[in-house]
C-alpha positions in Angstrom: 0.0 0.0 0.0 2.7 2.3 0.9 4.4 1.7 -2.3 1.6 2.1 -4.1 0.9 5.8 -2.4 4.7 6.6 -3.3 4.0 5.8 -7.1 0.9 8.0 -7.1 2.6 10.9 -5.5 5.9 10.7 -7.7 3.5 10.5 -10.4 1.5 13.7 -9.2 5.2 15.3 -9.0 6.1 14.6 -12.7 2.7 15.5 -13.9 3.1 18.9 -12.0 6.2 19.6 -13.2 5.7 19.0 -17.2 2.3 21.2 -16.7 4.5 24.0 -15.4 7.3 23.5 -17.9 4.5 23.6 -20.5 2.8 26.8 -19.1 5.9 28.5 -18.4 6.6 27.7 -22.3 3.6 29.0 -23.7 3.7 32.4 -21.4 7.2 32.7 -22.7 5.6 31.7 -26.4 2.7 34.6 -26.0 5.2 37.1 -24.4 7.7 36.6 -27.3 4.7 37.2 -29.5 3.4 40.0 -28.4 6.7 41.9 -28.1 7.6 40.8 -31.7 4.0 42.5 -32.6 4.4 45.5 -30.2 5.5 48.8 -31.7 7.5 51.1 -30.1 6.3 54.3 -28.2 7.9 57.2 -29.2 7.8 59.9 -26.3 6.2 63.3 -27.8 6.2 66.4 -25.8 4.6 69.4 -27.1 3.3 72.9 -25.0 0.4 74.8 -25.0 -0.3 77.5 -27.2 0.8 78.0 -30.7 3.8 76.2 -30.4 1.7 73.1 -29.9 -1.1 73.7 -32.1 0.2 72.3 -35.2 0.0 68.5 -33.1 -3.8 67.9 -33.0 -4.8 66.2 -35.5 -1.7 63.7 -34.4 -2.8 63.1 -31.0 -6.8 62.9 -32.5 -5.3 59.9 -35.2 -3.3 58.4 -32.0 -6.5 58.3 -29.9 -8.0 57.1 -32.6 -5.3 54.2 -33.7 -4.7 55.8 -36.9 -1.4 56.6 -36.4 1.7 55.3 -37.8 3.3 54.8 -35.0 2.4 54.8 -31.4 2.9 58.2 -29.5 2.6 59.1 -26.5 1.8 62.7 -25.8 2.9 64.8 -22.8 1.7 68.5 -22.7 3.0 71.5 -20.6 2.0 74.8 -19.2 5.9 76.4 -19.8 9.3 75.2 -21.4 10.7 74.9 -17.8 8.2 71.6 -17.3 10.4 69.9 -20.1 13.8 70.8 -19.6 14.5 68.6 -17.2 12.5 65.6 -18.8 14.8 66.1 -22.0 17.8 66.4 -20.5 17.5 63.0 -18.3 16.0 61.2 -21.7 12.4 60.8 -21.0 11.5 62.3 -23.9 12.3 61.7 -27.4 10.8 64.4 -29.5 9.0 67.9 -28.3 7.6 70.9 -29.2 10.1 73.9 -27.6 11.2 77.6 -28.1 14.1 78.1 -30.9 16.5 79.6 -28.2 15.6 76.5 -25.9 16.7 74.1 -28.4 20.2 75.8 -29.1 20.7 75.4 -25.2 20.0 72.2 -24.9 22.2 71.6 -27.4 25.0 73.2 -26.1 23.7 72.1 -22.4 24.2 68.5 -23.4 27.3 68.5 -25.5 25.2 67.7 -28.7 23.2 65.1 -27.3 19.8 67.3 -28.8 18.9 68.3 -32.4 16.7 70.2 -34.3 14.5 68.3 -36.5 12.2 71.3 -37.9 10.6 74.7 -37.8 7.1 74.8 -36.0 6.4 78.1 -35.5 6.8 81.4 -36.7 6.4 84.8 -35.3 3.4 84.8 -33.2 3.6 88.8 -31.4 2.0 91.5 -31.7 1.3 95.3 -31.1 -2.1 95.5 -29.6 -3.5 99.1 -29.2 -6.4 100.4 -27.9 -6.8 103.5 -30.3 -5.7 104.4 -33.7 -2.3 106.5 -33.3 0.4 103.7 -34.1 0.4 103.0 -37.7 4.4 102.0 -38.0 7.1 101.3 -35.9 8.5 104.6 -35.9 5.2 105.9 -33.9 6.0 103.6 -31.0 9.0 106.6 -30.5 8.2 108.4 -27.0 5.0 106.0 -25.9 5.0 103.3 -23.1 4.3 99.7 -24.0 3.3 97.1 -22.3 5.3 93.9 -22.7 5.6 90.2 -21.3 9.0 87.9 -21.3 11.7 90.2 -20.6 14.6 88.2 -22.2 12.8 86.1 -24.6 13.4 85.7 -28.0 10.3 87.8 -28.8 11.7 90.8 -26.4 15.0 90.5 -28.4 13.0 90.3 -31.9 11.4 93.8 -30.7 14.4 95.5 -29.4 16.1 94.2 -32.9 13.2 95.9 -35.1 13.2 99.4 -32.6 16.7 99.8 -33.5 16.2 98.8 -37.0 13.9 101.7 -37.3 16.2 104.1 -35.2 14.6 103.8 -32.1 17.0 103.3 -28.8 14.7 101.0 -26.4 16.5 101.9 -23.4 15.9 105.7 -24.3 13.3 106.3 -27.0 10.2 104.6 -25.5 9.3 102.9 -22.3 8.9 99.5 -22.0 7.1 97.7 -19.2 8.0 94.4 -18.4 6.1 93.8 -15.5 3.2 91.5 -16.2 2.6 87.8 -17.2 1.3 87.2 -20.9 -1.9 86.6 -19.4 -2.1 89.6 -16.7 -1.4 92.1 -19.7 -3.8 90.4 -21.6 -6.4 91.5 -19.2 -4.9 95.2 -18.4 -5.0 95.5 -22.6 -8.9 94.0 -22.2 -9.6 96.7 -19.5 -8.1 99.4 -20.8 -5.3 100.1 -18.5 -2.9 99.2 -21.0 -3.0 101.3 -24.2 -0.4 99.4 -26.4 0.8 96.1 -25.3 3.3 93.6 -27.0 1.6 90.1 -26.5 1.6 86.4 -28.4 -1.2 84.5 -29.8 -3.8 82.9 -28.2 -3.3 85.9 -25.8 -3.5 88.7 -28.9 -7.1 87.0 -29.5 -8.2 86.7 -26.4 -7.7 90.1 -25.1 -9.2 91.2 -29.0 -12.5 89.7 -27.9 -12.9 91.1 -24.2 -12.6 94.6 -25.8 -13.6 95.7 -29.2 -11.3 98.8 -29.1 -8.1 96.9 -29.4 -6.6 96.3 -32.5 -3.4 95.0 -33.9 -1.2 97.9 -35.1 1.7 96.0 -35.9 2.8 92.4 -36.7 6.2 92.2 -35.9 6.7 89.2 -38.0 5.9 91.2 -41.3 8.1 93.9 -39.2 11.6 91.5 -38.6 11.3 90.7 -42.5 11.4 94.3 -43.2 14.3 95.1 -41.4 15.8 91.9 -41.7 15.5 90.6 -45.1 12.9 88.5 -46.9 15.1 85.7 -46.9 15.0 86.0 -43.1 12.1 84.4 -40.7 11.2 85.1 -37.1 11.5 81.6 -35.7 9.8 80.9 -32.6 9.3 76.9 -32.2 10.7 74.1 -33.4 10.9 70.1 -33.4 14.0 69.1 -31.2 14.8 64.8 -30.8 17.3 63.5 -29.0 20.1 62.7 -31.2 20.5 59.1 -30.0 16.9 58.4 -30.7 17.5 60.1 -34.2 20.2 57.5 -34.8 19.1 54.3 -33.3 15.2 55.0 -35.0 15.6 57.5 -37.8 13.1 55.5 -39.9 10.3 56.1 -36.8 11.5 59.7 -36.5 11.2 60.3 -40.1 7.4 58.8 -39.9 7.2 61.4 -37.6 7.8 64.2 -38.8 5.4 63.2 -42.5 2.9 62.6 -39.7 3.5 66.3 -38.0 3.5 68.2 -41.1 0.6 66.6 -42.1 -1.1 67.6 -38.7 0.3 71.1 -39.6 -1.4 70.9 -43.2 -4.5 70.0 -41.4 -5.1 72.2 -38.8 -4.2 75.6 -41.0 -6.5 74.1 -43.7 -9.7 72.9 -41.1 -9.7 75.0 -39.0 -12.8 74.7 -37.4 -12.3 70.8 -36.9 -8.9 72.0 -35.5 -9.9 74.4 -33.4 -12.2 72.0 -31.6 -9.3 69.4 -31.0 -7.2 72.2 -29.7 -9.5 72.6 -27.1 -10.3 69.1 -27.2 -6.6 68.5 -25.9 -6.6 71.3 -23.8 -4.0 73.1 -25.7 -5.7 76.8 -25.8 -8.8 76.7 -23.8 -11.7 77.5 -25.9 -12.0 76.6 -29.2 -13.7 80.1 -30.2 -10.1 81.6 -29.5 -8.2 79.1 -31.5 -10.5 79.8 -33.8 -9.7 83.2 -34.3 -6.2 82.3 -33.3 -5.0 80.1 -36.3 -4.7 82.3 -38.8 -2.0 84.6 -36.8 0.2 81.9 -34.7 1.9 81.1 -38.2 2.4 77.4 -37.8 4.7 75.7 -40.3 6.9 73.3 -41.0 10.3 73.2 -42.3 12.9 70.9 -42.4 16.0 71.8 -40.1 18.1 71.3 -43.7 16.1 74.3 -45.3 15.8 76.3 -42.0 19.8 75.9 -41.6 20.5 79.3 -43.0 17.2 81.9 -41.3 17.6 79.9 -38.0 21.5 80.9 -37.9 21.2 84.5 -38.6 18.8 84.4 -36.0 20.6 82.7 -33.4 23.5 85.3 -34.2 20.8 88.2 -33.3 20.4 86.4 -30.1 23.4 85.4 -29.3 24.5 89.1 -29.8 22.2 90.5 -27.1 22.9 87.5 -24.8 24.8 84.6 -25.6 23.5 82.7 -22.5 20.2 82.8 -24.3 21.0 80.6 -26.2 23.7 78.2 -24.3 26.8 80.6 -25.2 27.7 79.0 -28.1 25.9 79.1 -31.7 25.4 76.4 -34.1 27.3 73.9 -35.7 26.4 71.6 -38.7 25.7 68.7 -36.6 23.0 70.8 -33.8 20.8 70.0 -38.0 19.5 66.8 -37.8 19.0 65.3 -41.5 16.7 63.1 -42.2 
């Protein structure tokens, strides 16, 4: 009898053991399986505003499963939310300031490129009246202005003294609001000519009928600058590594991108409701109204090597620590 319960038991054992070996075979089988089928993730960071814009119809075809590839989106308020993320790699493509992306650059030894052109000039001259018809009647008046030390402050100085007007002794520039806190002095009326970016132009446009836009200082930098010259305000940037070990992905990518671009300057209703969809201006009425002046493009770093160095040089000249102290070299281009 006892031998008979041993056999039963060593029996049970084997039996046990071969199921497990054969379970732990096929979880290794299905696991293998669905990696080989997974696609990668490619990390996309963008930021709200125009800078962002040009993404929705990307994130709608991602949601959707359209997408060539699989992204996954992260969205901020302000560069200084990303910096950090692209620096330590947890990112592989985003949506930044020009300026930001030359200090990264030279932040990381190289480890950052730019991939393209997103954005254009997005300020303005908002006044409430009908006095300032060109640059040379800003001479003698207070402004309003937001982002002291930003490539859009530098842009203005650059087309004052263009048109012979000293900032620091000509006119009186105020730099002590927020985009958004001028935008509601312009809207009250206790700010008679303010400098402001889109969606904050628009938004301040519709609180108070009186304003207008006197000057577009993107039509302004290309007067003073050159035609061949652009007022570059975003851009793509990847991580250079990423670039190199997935350039096929990256190149996806980027079709992808400037056909979200395409779409949303070409739709925009449709787009306008996805912006606000993904929470990238608030209301849909203002991107609405916002589209048509935030200038969103796309260009390949190869054809934006020449405008995007002149205009680093204009930076670099008022501050080289705007843009990482160093300007570019061939290799800060990625190529696809």
């Amino acid at each position: 009898m006892k031998k008979f319960t041993k056999k039963i038991i060593t029996v049970l054992i084997t039996l046990i053991f071969i199921l497990g070996l054969t379970a732990c075979g096929e979880s290794v089988q299905n696991k293998t399986t669905k990696e080989a089928g997974k696609k990668d993730v490619m990390r996309v960071a963008a930021l709200k505003g125009p800078t962002g814009m040009g993404m929705v119809q990307l994130m709608q075809d991602e949601d959707e499963k359209k997408s060539a590839l699989d992204y996954k989106f992260t969205l901020a308020d302000s560069p200084d939310e990303l910096v950090g993320k692209i620096i330590n790699g947890e990112i592989d493509v985003a949506a930044v300031p020009t300026n930001l992306a030359l200090s990264l650059y030279n932040k990381t030894k190289g480890k950052i490129q730019l991939a393209a052109v997103n954005t254009l000039g997005v300020t303005y001259v908002l006044e409430d009246g009908n006095s300032i018809k060109s640059v040379a009647d800003l001479k003698g008046k207070t402004i309003g202005a937001s982002g002291k030390g930003t490539t859009a402050d530098y842009a203005l100085q650059t087309i004052l003294k263009k048109n012979g007007i000293d900032p620091s002794k000509d006119i009186t520039i105020d730099y002590k609001m927020q985009h958004a806190d001028l935008a509601t002095a312009a809207a009250a009326g206790n700010t008679k000519i303010a400098v402001l970016p889109q969606p904050f132009v628009t938004t301040a446009m519709m609180k108070n009928k009186n304003l207008r836009i006197a000057l577009d200082l993107t039509k302004e930098w290309n007067k003073v600058m050159g035609s061949d010259s652009k007022l570059a305000i975003g851009c793509i940037i990847v991580q250079k590594q990423y670039a190199e070990n997935n350039k096929k992905d990256l190149n996806k990518f980027l079709d992808e991108y400037r056909k979200s671009v395409d779409f949303v300057n070409g739709n925009v209703d449709k787009a306008s409701s996805l912006i606000e969809k993904y929470k990238i201006v608030p209301k849909a009425a203002i991107a609405k109204k916002a589209i048509p002046y935030s200038n969103i493009v796309y260009i390949d770093a190869k054809d934006s090597k020449n405008f995007m160095n002149q205009f680093y040089k204009v930076l670099f000249d008022f501050d080289p620590k705007s843009v990482g102290g160093k300007l570019p070299d061939e290799g800060f281009y990625y190529e696809k």
